[in-house]
N, C-alpha and C positions, 0 to 999 in steps of 0.2 A: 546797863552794861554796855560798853563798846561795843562796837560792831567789827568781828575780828576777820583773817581770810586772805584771799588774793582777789583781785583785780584784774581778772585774765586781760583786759581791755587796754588797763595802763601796764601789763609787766608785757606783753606781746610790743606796746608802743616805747616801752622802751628797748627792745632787743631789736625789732625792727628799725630804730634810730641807730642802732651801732651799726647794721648792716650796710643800709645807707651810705654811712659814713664811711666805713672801710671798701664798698662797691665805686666810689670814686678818686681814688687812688689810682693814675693811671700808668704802665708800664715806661719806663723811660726808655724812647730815643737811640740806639748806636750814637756814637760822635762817628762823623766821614773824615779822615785825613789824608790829606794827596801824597804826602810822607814824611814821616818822622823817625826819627831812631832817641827821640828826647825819651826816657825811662816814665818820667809823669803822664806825659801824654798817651804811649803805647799802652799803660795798665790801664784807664778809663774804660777800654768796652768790658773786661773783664768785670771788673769794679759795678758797670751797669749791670753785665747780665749776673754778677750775685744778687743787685738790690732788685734785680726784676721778680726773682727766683723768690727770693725771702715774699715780696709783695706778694704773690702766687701761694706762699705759703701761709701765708696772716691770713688771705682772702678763702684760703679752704677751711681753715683752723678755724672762723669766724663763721662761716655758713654753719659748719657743723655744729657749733658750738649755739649759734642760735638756735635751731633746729632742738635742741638737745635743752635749753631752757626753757623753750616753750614746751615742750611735752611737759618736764618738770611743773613749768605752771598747770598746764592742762590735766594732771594727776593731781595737785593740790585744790586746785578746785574740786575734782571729781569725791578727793577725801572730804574737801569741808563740806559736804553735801550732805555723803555718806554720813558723818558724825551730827549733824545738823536734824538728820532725818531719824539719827540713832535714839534721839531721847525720848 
């Protein structure tokens, strides 16, 4: 028979690679302008500080969301134990 289950080792290594991944993502920059009334150019910091906000918000949605699949792993293992031990 196969050997069935989780991998707490490889599902932890693969949630902690998403992390990773999304922990380097880094805040963009204001643009400085000495003056403009050009329309394109004035909405640019706006324009930043939403993509900053959104990044801020992937990076929170992302910890938790790790957080929250590894217990999931960590209860699957804890069942395939239990049912392991059951017979």
């Amino acid at each position: 028979m196969a050997n069935t289950g989780t991998d707490y080792g490889v599902w932890t290594g693969l949630t902690n690679s998403v992390s990773t991944s999304i922990s380097g993502i880094s805040d963009m920059a204001e643009l400085t302008f000495s003056a403009t009334t050009m329309t394109p150019f004035t909405s640019f910091n706006d324009e930043i500080k939403s993509f900053n906000t959104a990044i801020s918000s992937l990076k929170t949605f992302t910890t938790t969301d790790v957080t929250r699949m590894n217990q999931a792993a960590e209860n699957k293992v804890t069942d395939d134990q239990n049912q392991a031990n059951a017979k």
